[in-house]
C-alpha positions as CSV (number, residue, x, y, z in Angstrom):
1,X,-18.3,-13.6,11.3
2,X,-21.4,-15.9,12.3
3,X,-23.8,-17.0,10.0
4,X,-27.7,-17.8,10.0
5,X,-26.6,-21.1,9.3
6,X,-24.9,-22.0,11.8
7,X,-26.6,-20.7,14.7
8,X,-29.6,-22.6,13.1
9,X,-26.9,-25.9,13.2
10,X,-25.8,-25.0,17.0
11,X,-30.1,-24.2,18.4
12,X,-30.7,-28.2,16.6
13,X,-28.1,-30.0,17.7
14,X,-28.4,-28.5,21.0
15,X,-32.2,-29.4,21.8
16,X,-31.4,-33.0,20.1
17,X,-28.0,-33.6,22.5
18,X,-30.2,-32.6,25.3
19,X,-32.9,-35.1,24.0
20,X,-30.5,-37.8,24.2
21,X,-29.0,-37.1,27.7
22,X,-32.5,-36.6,29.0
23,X,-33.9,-39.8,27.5
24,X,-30.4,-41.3,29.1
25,X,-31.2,-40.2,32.4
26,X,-34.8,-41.3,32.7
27,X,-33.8,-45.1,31.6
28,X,-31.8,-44.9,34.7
29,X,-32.8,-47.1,37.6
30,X,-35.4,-45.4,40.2
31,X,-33.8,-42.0,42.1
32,X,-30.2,-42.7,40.2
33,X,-30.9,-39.2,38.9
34,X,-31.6,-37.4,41.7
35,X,-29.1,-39.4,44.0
36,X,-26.5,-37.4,45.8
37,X,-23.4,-37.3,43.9
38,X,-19.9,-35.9,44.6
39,X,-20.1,-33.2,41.9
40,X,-20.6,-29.4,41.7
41,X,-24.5,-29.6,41.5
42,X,-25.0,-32.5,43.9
43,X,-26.9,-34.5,41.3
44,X,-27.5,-35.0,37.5
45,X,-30.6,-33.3,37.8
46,X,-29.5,-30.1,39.1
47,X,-26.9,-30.3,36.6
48,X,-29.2,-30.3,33.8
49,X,-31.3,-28.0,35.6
50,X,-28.2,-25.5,35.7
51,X,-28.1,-25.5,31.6
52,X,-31.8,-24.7,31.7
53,X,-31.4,-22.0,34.2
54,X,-28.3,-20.2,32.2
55,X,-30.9,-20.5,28.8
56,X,-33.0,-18.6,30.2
57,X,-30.6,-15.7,31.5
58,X,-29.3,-15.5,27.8
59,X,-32.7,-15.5,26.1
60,X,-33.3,-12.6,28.5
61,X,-30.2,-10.8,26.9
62,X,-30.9,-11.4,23.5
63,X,-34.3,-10.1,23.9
64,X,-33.1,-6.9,25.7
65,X,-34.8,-7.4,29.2
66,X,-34.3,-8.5,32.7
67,X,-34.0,-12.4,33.1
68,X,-35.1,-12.2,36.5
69,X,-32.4,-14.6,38.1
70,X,-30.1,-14.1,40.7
71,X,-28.3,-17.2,40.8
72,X,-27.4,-19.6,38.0
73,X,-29.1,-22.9,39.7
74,X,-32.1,-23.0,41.7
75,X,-32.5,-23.7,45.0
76,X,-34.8,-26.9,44.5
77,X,-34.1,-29.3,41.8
78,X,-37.0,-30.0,39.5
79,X,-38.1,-33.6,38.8
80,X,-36.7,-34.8,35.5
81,X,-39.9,-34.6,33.7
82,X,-40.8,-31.3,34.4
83,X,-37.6,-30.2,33.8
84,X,-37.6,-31.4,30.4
85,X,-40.6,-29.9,29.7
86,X,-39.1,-26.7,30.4
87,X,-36.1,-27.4,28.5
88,X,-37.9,-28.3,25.8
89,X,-39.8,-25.6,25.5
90,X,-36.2,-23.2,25.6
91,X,-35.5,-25.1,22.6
92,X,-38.4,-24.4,21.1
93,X,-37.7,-21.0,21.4
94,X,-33.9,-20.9,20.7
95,X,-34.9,-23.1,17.1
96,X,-37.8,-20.0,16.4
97,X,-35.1,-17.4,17.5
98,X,-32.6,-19.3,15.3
99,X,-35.1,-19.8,12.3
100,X,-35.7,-16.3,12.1
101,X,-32.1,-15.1,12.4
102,X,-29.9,-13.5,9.3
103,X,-26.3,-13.4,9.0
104,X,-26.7,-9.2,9.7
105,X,-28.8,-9.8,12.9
106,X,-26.1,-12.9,14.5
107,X,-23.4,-10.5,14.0
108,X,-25.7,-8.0,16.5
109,X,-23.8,-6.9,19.5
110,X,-25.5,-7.7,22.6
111,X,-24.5,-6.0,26.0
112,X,-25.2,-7.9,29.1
113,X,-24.2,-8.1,32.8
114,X,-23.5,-11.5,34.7
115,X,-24.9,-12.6,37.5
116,X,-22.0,-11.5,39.2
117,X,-22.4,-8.0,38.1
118,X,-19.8,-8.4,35.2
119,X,-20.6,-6.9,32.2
120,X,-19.3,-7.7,28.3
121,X,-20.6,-7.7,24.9
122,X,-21.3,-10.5,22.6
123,X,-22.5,-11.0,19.0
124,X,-26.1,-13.0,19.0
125,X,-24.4,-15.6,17.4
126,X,-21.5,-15.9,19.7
127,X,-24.0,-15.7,22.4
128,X,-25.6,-18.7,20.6
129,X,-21.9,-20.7,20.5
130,X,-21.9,-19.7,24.1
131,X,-24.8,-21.5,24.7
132,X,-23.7,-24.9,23.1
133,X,-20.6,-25.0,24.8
134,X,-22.4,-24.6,27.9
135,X,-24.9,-27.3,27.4
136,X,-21.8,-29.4,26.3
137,X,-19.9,-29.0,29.1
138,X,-22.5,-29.4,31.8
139,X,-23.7,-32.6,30.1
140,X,-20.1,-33.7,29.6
141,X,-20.7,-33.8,33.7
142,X,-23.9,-35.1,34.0
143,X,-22.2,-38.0,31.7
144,X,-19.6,-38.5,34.0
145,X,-22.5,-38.8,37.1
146,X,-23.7,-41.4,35.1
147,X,-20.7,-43.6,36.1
148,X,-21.4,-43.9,39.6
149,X,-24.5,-45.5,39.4
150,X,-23.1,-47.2,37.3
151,X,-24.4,-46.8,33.5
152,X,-23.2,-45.9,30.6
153,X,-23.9,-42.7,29.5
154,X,-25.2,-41.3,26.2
155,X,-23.5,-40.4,23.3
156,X,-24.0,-37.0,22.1
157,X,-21.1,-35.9,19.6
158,X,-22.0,-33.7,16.7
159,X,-20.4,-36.6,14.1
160,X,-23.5,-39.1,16.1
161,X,-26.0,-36.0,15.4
162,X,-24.8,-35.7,11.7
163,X,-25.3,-39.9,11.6
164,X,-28.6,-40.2,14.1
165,X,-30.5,-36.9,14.6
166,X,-34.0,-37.4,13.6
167,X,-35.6,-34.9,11.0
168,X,-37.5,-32.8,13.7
169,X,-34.0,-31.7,14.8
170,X,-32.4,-30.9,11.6
């Protein structure tokens, strides 16, 4: 069982690991983050862009309407800061959601279909987890992009978020 708690932990360190890889990426060097790359989304960007995309096909679930998306990516990658400013405002919304939340309503099943047309059923809160994970394994690649510029990338662990995180994302 889920708690309030900890989908309030999982929406804030979420929007402040994404934070840090964004503020990563635009220290890079002119058009490193757009750059072709030999990865599934062609470019760091995309592959942030791909997390966004998938928040938004979730928060349609977990408010009980049509997302409106057919793929998980888009065609066109955004530039970074537009991109964040969408993202940004996701996690603005998944914090509110989050806030608001009680351990009965995480513990809500949610039926959704896929983008592929599967269909399952989650808890709110396991949707929630879902969505970390996510976020952590598509920056986990953007990371690795970072290595063929080269640069270091970011660090984004939970034990750095429990040291660094700033109060805004606690």
């Amino acid at each position: 069982m889920m708690t309030a708690a900890t989908v309030r932990l999982f929406a804030r360190y979420n929007a402040w690991a994404d934070k840090v890889m964004f503020d990563a990426v635009a220290e890079l060097p002119p058009g490193e983050d757009m750059k072709p790359r030999t990865s599934l989304f062609k470019n760091i960007v995309h592959t942030l862009n791909h997390n966004y995309i998938i928040d938004e096909i979730w928060r349609g679930h977990l408010e009980g309407r049509d997302h409106g998306y057919t793929a998980r990516n888009t065609a066109d990658t955004p530039a970074l800061a537009a991109l964040w400013t969408q993202q940004h405002a996701a996690h603005q919304w998944y914090t509110q959601w989050a806030d608001a939340a009680t351990d009965d309503s995480v513990n809500e099943r949610v039926e959704y279909e896929l983008i592929g047309g599967n269909k399952g059923v989650m808890t709110r809160g396991e949707i929630m987890m879902h969505i970390v994970t996510h976020h952590s394994y598509h920056r986990g690649f953007a990371a690795d992009l970072f290595y063929q510029v080269p640069a270091r990338p970011p660090v984004m662990d939970l034990p750095v978020y429990f040291r660094d995180a700033p109060a805004e994302y606690r």
